[in-house]
N, C-alpha and C positions, 0 to 999 in steps of 0.2 A: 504494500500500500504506500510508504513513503516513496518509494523508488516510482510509482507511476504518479505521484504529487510532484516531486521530482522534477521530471522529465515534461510536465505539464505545464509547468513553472514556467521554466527552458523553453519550452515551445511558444507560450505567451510571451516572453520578453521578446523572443529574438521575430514575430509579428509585431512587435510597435517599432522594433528597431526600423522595419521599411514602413513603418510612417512617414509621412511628409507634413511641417510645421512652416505656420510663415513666420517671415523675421523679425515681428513683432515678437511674437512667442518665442524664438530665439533670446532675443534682447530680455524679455523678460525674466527668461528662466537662468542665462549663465550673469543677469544685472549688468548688463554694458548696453550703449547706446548705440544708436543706428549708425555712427559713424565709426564704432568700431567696427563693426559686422563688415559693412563695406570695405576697410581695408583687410579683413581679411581675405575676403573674395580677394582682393583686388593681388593681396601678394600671394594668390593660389594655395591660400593655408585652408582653407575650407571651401568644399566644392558645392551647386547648388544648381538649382533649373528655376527658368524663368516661367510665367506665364503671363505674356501682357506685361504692366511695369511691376509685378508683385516676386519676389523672388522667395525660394522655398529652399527646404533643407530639409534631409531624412534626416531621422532619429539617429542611425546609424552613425552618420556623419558626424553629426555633433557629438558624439563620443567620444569616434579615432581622434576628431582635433582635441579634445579636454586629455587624451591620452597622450599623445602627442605632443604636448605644450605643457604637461605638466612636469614641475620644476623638483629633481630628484634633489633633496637636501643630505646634507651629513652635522654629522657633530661637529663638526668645523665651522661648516657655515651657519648655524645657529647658532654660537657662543660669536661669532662674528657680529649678526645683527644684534645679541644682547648688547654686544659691547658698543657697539655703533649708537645704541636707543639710550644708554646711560651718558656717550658722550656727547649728544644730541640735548637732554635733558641737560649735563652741566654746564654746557654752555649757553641754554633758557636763560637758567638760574644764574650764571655771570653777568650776563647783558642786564638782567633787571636790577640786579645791584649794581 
């Protein structure tokens, strides 16, 4: 029984994956504005189909790019931005005194 929930599961995702959403709903859902969306068409980081002047995007799509652009971190670079946000902050704190 879990194995056919499973597998049902799996089957339902991977039908919304070829969904198709317009760029509104794009914009909405990853919070960026219409002028980011555009440049990403524009530098071929995320593919789309037209109809008319409305332009659209699978679900799919908008995935590989979030997979695609996301930013693998380490322990390095997070004790990096600490230090960056404390040095950021005492220099606030300089200026106003």
């Amino acid at each position: 029984m879990d194995e056919f929930i499973r597998k049902a599961k799996l089957e339902q995702q991977s039908s919304l994956d070829d969904d198709w959403v317009d760029g509104q709903a794009v914009c909405e859902y990853l919070c960026i504005c219409d002028k980011t969306l555009q440049r990403l068409r524009s530098a071929g980081k995320i593919t789309y189909s037209t109809i008319g002047n409305k332009y659209y995007y699978q679900i799919a799509e908008i995935k590989r790019c979030l997979r695609a652009h996301t930013i693998k971190s380490s322990e390095e670079m997070l004790q990096n931005l600490i230090a960056h946000k404390r040095n950021s902050k005492m220099k606030a704190s300089a200026n106003v005194q």
